[in-house]
C-alpha positions in Angstrom: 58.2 118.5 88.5 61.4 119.1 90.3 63.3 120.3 86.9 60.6 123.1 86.8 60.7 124.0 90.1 64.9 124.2 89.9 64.4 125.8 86.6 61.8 128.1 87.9 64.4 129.2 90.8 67.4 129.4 88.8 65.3 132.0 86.4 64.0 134.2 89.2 67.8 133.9 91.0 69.5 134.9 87.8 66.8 138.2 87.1 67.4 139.0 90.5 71.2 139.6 89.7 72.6 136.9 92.5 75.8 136.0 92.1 76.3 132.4 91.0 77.6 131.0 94.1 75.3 132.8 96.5 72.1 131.3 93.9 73.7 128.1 94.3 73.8 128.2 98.1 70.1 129.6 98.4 69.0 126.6 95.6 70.6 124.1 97.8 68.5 125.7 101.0 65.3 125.6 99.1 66.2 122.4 97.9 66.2 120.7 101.4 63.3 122.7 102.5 61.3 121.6 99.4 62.3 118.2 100.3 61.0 118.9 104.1 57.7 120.3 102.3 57.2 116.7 100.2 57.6 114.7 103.7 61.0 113.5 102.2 59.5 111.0 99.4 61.7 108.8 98.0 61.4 110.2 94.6 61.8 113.6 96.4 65.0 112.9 97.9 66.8 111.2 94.6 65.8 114.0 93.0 66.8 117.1 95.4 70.1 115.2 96.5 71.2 114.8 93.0 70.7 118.1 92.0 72.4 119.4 95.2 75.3 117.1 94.6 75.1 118.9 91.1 75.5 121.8 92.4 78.5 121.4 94.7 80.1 119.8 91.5 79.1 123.0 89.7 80.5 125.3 92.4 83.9 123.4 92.8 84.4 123.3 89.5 84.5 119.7 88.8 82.1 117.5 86.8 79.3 115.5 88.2 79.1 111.7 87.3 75.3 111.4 87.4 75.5 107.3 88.0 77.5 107.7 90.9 75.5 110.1 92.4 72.7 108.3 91.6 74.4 104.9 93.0 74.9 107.2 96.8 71.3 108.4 96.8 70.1 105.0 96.4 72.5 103.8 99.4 71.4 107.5 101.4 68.1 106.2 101.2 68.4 102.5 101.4 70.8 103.6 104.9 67.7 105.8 106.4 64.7 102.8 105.5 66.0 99.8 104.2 62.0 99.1 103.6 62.0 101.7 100.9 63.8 98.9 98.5 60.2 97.9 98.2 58.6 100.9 97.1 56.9 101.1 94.3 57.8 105.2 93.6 61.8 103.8 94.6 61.7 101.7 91.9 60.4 103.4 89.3 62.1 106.6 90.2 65.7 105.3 89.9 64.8 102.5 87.7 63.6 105.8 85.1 67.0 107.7 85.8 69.1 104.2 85.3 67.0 104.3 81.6 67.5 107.2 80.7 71.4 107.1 81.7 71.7 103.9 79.6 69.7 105.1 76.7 71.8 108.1 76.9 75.2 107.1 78.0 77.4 110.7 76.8 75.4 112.5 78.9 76.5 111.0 82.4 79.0 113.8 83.4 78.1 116.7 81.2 75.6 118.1 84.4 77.5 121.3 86.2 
C-alpha cells in the first residue's frame, strides 16, 4: 500500500513539472504526515522512514543500503516502545523485508 501511494505521488509530482529535489522534499512532508494520518503503525513507520531515508540517499547522491536502514528503523522504533518487539504487525513487517532482502540479496543498495 505504501509503494502505491509513493508511486502515486511521484507520478502526479513528476506531471506537475517539480523539480526533483523540491518533489523529494514535498514526498518526504507527505510522508510524515501520512505516517501522522496511520496513528504511526509500526508497519507505517518502517515503511515511511525507509523510504524517506531513501530519499535523502537519492538527493545526496549516495546509495541507500536497504538492511541498514532497515536495522535503524527497527532500533527508531524499538527506542520509542520497546513493547512493540511483540507486535504481531512488527514482526511480520520487518520479518517480510528481512525475506525479501535475503531472497534477493543484489538488490540491497540499488534503491536511490
Amino acid at each position: 500500500m505504501y509503494g502505491i501511494v509513493l508511486a502515486g505521488i511521484t507520478y502526479i509530482l513528476d506531471k506537475v513539472k517539480i523539480p526533483k529535489k523540491v518533489a523529494s522534499l514535498i514526498l518526504i512532508i507527505l510522508l510524515l504526515f501520512f505516517m501522522v494520518l496511520t496513528g504511526f503503525t509500526p508497519s507505517c513507520v518502517r515503511a515511511c522512514i525507509m523510504a524517506i531515508m531513501a530519499k535523502i540517499a537519492g538527493l545526496s547522491h549516495r546509495k541507500s543500503n536497504i538492511l541498514n536502514n532497515l536495522c535503524f528503523v527497527l532500533l527508531l522504533t524499538l527506542i520509542y516502545n520497546p513493547y512493540n518487539i511483540t507486535h504481531i504487525s512488527v514482526l511480520l513487517s520487518y520479518g517480510g523485508v528481512m525475506r525479501n532482502i535475503s531472497i534477493f540479496p543484489n538488490n540491497q543498495g540499488s534503491f536511490r
